[in-house]
C-alpha positions as CSV (number, residue, x, y, z in Angstrom):
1,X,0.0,0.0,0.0
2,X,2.9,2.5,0.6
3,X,3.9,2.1,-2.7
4,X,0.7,3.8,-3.7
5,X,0.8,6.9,-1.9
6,X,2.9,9.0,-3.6
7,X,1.8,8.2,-7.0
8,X,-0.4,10.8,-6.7
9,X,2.6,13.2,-7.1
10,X,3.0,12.7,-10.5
11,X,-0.5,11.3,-11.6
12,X,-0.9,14.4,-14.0
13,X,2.0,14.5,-15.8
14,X,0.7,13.3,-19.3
15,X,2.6,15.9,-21.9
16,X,6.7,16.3,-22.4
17,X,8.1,18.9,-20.6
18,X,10.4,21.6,-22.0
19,X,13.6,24.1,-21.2
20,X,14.5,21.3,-18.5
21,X,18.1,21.8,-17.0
22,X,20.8,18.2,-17.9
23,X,22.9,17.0,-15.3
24,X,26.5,15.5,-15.0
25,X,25.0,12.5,-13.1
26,X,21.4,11.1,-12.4
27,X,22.3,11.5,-8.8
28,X,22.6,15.3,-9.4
29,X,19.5,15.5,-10.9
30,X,17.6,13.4,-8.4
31,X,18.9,15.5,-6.0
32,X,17.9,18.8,-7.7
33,X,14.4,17.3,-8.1
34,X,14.0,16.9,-4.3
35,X,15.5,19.9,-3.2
36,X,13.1,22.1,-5.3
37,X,10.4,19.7,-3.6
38,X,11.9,20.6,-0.6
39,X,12.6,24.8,-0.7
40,X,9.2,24.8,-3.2
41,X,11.1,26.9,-5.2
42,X,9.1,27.3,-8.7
43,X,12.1,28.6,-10.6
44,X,13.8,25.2,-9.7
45,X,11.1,23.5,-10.8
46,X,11.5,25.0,-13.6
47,X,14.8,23.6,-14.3
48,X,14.2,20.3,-13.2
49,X,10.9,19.6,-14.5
50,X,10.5,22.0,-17.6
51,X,8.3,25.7,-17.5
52,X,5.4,23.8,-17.8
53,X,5.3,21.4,-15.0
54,X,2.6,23.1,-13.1
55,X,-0.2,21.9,-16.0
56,X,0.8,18.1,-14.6
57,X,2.4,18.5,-11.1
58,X,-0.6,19.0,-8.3
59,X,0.7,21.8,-6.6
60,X,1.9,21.0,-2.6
61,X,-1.5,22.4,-1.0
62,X,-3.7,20.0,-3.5
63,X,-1.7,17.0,-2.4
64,X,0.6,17.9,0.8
65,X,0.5,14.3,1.9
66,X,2.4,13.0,-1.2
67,X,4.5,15.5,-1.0
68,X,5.5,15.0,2.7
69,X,5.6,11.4,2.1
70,X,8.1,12.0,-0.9
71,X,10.4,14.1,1.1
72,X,10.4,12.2,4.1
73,X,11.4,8.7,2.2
74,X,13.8,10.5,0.6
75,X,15.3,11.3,3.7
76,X,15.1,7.6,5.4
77,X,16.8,6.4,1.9
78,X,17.5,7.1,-2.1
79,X,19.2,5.1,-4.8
80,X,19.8,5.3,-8.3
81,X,19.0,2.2,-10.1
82,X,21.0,2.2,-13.2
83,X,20.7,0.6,-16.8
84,X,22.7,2.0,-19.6
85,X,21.4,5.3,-21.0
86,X,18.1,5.2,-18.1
87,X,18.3,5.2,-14.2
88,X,15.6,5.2,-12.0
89,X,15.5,7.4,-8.4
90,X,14.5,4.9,-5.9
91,X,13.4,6.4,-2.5
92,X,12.4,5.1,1.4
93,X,12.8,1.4,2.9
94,X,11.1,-0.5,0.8
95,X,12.7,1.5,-2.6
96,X,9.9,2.7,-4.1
97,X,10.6,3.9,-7.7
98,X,9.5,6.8,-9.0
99,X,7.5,6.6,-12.4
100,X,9.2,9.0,-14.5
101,X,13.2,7.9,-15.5
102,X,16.0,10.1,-15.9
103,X,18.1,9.7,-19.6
104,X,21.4,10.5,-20.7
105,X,21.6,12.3,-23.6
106,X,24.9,13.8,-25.4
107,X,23.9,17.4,-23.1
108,X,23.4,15.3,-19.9
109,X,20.8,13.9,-17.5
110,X,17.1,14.8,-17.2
111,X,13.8,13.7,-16.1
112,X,11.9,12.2,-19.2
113,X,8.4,13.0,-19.2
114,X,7.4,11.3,-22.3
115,X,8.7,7.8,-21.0
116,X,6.9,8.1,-18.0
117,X,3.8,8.6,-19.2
118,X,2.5,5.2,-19.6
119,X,3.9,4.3,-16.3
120,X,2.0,7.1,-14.9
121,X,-1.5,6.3,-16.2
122,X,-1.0,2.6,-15.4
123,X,-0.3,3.0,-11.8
124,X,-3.5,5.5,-11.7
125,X,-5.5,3.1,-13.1
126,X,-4.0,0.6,-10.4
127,X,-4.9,2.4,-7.6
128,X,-8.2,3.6,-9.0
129,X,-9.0,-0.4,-9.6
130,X,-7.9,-0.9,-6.3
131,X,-10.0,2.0,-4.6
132,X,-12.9,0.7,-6.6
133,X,-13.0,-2.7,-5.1
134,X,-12.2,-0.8,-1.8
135,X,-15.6,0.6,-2.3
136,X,-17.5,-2.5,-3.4
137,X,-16.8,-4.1,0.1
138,X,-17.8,-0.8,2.0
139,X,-21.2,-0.9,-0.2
140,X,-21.7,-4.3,0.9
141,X,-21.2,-3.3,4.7
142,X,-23.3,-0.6,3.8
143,X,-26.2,-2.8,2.9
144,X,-26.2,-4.9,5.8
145,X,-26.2,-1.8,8.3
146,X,-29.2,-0.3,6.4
147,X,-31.1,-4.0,6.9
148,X,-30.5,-4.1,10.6
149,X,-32.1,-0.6,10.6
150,X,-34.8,-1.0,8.2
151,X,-35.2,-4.9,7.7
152,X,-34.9,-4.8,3.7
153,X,-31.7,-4.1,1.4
154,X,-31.7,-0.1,-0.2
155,X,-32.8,-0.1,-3.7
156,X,-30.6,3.0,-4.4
157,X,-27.3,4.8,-3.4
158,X,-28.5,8.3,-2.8
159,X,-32.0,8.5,-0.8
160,X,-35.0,11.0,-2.1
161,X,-34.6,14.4,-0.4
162,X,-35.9,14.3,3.1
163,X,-35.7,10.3,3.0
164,X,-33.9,7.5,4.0
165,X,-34.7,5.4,0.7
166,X,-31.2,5.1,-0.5
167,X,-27.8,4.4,1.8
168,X,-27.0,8.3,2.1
169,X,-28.6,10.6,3.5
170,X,-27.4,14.0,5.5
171,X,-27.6,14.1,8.7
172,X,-27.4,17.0,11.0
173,X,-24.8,17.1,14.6
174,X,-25.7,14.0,17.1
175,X,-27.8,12.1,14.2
176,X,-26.5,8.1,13.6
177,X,-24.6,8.6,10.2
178,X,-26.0,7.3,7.0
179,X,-24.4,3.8,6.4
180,X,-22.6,5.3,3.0
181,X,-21.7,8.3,1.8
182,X,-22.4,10.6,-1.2
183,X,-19.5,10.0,-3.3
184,X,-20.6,6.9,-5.1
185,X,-23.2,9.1,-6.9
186,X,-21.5,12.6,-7.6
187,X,-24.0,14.8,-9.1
188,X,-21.5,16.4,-11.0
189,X,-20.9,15.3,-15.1
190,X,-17.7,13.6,-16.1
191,X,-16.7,12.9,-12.1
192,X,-16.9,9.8,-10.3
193,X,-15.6,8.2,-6.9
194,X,-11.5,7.5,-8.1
195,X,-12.3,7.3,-11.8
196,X,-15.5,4.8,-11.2
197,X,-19.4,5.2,-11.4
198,X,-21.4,3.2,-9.6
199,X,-25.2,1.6,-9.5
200,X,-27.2,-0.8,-8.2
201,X,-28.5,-3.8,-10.0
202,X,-30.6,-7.1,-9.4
203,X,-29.4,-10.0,-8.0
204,X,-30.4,-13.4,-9.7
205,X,-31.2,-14.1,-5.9
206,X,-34.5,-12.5,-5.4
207,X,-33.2,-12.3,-1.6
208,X,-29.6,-10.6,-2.4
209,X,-28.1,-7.5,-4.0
210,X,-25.2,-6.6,-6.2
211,X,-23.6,-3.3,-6.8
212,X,-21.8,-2.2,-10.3
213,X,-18.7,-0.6,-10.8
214,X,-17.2,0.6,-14.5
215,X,-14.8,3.1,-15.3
216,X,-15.3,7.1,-15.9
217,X,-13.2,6.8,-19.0
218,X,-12.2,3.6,-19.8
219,X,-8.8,3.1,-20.3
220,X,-7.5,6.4,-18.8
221,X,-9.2,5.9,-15.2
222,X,-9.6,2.4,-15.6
223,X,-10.2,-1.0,-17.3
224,X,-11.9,-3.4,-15.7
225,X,-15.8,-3.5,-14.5
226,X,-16.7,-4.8,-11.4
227,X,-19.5,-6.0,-9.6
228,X,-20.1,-7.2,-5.9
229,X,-22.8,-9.4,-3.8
230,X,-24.5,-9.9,-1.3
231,X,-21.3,-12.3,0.0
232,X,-19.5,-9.7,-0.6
233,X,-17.6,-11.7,-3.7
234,X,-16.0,-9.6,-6.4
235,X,-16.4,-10.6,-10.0
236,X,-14.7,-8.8,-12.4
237,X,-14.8,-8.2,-17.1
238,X,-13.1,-6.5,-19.0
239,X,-16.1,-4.6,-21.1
240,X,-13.6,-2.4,-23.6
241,X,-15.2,0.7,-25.2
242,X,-18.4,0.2,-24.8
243,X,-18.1,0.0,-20.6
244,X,-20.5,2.7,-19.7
245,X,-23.5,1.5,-22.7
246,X,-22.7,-2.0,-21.2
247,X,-22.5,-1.4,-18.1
248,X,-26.1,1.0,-18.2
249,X,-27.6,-2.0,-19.8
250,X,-27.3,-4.8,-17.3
251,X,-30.3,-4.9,-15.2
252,X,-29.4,-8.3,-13.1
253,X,-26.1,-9.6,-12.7
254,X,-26.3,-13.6,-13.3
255,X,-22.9,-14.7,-13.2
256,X,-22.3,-15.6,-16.4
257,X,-19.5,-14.4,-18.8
258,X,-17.9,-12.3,-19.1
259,X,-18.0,-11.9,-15.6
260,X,-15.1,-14.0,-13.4
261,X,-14.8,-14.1,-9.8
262,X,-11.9,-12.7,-8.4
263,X,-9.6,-14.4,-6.2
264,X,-8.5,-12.9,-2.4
């Protein structure tokens, strides 16, 4: 799980930087990476990372956590992990490698945004994926709490206004919390709960539940589709392109392909 955390660094660098500073060594510009980090200097940044890097570095008050977490690994620990023309800036105890390499080119070292890229989006795909089956077991949870209270399953995430018909519902200071809440079902277009949407469908048991999960955009926020039960058993397909229309279309889940259980 550590290795997760400070993905969210670099999760928006998609594009090449430019005007970027070389180095003699990769240790040099490692080093130069993490003291800008570290004195938030913008102008270093600039040399490091190219003028641009603000479009696809989250500034340090949208994700001070990752940034924290980045400095102090590098301080517990840093390597260089070295192959020929690319090296790799390896920080903390359990080496966690940064995403986006450093090249040697006839001017020197540099950070290579255009390599990194894929790394990038798969690892935010990874931990979307990851938060999304997260979620799944919390929905399940969610549906047993509401039974104890209400002696049937919720047919919907998001209750009618001034109703508990759905798992969420606001609640005012002293009130029991609803057992979910609201961001499963932004209201917002375009946004979703870490690059999923979710809905509930039919079981093929009359007596259970299942909960769908498919990606915002596939391929950028995620591949797979999920879906959960009433045992609280992830099933997982891959539905390509046509995720969203495929996923808007299923009405019960029955188990059958393309759907395959996941293992724990």
């Amino acid at each position: 799980m550590k290795k997760l955390i400070i993905t969210g660094l670099l999760t928006l660098f998609t594009l090449p930087a430019f005007a970027q500073q070389n180095y003699a060594t990769p240790e040099k510009a490692a080093s130069a990476f993490a003291n800008a980090l570290t004195t938030q200097d913008d102008n270093a940044l600039n040399e490091v990372l190219g003028d641009n890097w603000r479009q696809y570095l989250p500034q340090r008050e949208d994700e001070p956590e990752a940034v924290a977490r980045f400095l102090r690994d590098w301080k517990v620990g840093h390597q260089i992990d070295e192959h020929g023309d690319t090296a790799h800036l390896n920080v903390g105890s359990d080496s966690w490698q940064l995403p986006i390499p450093m090249i040697k080119t006839a001017k020197g070292w540099h950070f290579d945004m255009v390599q990194g890229q894929d790394e990038i989006q798969t690892r935010e795909i990874g931990r979307n994926e990851l938060s999304a089956i997260q979620a799944m077991h919390a929905y399940v949870d969610a549906q047993n709490d509401y039974y104890q209270r209400f002696q049937h399953y919720a047919a919907k995430l998001l209750s009618s206004e001034g109703q508990k018909d759905g798992l969420y519902w606001p609640t005012g200071p002293g009130e029991e919390p609803s057992p979910l809440g609201p961001a499963y079902s932004p209201t917002l277009p375009d946004v979703g709960y870490h690059g999923y949407r979710f809905r509930i469908i039919a079981d093929q048991d009359p007596q259970g539940f299942a909960l769908i999960a498919w990606p915002v955009k596939f391929a950028e926020t995620g591949i797979m589709s999920f879906i959960v039960d009433q045992n609280d058993t992830v099933y997982q397909a891959n539905l390509g392109e046509q995720s969203a229309l495929k996923a808007a279309e299923m009405k019960v889940f029955t188990r059958d392909k393309p759907w395959d259980e996941m293992t724990q």
